[in-house]
VEXDREN-2710 file (C-alpha; in Angstrom, 1 decimal):
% VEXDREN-2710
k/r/px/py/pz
1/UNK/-2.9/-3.8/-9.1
2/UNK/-0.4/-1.5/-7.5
3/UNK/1.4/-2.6/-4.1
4/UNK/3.0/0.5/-2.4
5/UNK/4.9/-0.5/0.5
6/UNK/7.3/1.2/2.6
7/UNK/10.2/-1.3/2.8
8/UNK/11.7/-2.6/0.0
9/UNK/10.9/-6.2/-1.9
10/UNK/11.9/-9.1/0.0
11/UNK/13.6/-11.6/-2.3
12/UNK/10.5/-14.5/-2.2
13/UNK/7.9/-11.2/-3.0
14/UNK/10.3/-10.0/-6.0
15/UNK/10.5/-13.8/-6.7
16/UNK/6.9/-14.2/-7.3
17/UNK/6.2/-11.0/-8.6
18/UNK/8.8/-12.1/-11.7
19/UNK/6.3/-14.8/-12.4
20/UNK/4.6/-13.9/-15.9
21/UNK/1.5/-14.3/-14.3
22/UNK/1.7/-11.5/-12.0
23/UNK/4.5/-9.6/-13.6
24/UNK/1.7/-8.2/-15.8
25/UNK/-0.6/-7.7/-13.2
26/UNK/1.3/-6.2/-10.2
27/UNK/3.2/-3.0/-9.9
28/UNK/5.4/-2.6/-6.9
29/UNK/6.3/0.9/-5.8
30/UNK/8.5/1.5/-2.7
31/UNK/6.6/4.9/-0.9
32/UNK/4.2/5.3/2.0
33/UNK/0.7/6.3/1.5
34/UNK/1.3/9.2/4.3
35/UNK/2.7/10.8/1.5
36/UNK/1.0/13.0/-1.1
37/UNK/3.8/12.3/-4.0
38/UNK/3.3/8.3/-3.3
39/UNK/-0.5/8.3/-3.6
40/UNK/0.6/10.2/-6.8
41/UNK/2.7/7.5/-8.0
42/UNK/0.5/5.1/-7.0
43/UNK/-2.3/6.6/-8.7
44/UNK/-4.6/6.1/-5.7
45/UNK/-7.1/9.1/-7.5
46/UNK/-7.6/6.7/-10.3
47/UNK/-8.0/3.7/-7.8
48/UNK/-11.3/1.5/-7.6
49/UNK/-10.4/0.1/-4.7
50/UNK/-8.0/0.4/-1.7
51/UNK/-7.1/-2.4/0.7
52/UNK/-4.4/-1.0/3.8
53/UNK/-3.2/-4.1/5.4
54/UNK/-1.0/-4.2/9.0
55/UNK/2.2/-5.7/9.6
56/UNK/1.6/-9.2/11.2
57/UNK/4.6/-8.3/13.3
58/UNK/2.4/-6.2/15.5
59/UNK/2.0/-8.1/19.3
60/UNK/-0.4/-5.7/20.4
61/UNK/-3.5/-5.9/18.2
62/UNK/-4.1/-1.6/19.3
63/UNK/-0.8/-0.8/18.2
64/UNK/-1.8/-2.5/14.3
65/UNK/-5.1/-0.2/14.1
66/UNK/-3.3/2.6/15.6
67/UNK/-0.9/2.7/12.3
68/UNK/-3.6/1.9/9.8
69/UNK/-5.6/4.9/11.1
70/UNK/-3.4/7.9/9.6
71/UNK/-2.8/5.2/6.9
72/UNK/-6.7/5.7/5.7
73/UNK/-6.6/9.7/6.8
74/UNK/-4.2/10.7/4.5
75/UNK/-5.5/8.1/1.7
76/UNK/-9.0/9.8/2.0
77/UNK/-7.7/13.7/2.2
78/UNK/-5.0/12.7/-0.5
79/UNK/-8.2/11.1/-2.7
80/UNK/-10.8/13.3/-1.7
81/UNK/-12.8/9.7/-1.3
82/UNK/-15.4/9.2/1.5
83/UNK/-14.5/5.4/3.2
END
């Protein structure tokens, strides 16, 4: 599993992500999936399946979906993946 996140690792993420458990199982890269060399990195083409979560810090529930929408255009142009 691949996490690609914009900001960087809090310490409890980088914390649990040094567990051996998911150490082996997680990759985090720092990027944003509106970017074409991220997706890359990410190896979104190669991806079963993509989840794009919002930032709970979002009040207004319309400002959350209106992030998340060019989120999922540029993951589906960058994949050339029907949703």
């Amino acid at each position: 599993m691949v996490l690609l996140s914009p900001i960087e690792l809090d310490t409890t993420m980088r914390m649990i992500l040094q567990v051996p458990i998911w150490a082996q199982r997680v990759i985090y890269i720092q990027g944003s999936c509106l970017k074409d060399a991220d997706l890359a990195r990410a190896r979104m083409n190669e991806a079963e399946a993509c989840f794009v979560l919002a930032a709970r810090n979002y009040c207004d529930k319309t400002a959350a979906v209106s992030v998340l929408i060019p989120a999922l255009i540029a993951i589906v142009i960058a994949t050339n993946q029907v949703i």
